[in-house]
N, C-alpha and C positions, 0 to 999 in steps of 0.2 A: 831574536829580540822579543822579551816581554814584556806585558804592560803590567804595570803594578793592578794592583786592586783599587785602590783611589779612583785612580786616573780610567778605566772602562766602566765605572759607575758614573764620573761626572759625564764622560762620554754621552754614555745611556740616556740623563738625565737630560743632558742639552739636545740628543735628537728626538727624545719625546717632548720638547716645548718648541722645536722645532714642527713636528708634526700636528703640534693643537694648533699653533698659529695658522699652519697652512689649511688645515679644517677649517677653522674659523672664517679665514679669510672666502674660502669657497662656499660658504653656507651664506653668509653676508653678502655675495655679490648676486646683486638683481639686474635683471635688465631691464630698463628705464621703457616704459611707454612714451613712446614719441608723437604727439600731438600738433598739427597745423593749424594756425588758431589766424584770423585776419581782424582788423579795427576798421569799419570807415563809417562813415557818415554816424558817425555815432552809437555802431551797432559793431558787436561780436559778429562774426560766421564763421563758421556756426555759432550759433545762439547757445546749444548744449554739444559737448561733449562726454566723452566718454572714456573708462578706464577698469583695467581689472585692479580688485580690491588686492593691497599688501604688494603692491611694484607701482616704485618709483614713478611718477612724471614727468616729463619735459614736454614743457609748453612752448613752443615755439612760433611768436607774436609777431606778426607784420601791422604795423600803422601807416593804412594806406591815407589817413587823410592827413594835411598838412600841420595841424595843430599836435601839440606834445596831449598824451592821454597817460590816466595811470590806472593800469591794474590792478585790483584788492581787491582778496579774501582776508576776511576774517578769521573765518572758520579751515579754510587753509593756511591761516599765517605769512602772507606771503603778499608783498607790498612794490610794485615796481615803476618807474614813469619812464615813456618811453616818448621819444622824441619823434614829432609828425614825420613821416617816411620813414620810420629807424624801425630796427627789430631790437627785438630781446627774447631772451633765454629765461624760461622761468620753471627752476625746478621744483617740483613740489615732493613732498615726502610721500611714501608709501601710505595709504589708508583705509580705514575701513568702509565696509558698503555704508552707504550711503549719497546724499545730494548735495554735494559743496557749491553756495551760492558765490559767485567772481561778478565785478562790477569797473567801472571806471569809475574813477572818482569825480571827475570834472564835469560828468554826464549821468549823474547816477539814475538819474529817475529813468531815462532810453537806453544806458548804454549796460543793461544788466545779460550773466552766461549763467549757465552751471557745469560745473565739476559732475559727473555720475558717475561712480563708484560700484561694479559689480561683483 
């Protein structure tokens, strides 16, 4: 049996966009820094953190005091309120070097972190 000529060109054609997709998808995947972040008395702990520049974050927020707190960045874009004893997941995008200031909102003047970017 043989195949036309058509038909092992579209062949061709569909395992080479089969093959970029699969490049693609493997150049794209980052593995996330994983970050333990706690709330109480009105204070981050740690106070800074830290991450390597251009891979993903995940913040992963314990609120140990009873009252709801909301985490904001600006400059990371990134807005969440979390419930007194509750956790949250906050992921943040890949960035460049630099020092991203994070705050609560409800305590901003005590309750300031930063982001480090190396």
């Amino acid at each position: 049996m043989f195949a036309s000529p058509m038909l092992s060109k579209t062949a061709f054609f569909v395992a080479l966009c089969l093959a970029s997709v699969s490049a693609m998808s493997t150049a794209g995947a980052q593995t996330a820094t994983e970050i333990q972040l706690s709330y109480k008395d009105k204070k981050f702990e740690p106070a800074e953190i830290s991450a390597a520049a251009n891979t993903p974050v995940v913040i992963k927020l314990k609120n140990l005091d009873a009252k709801a707190m909301e985490f904001e960045s600006k400059t990371l874009k990134v807005e969440k309120v979390v419930a007194g004893g509750g956790d949250a997941i906050i992921n943040v995008r890949a960035q460049k070097p630099g020092r991203y200031e994070f705050f609560d909102e409800y305590n901003e003047k005590t309750a300031r972190g930063a982001l480090v970017v190396k």
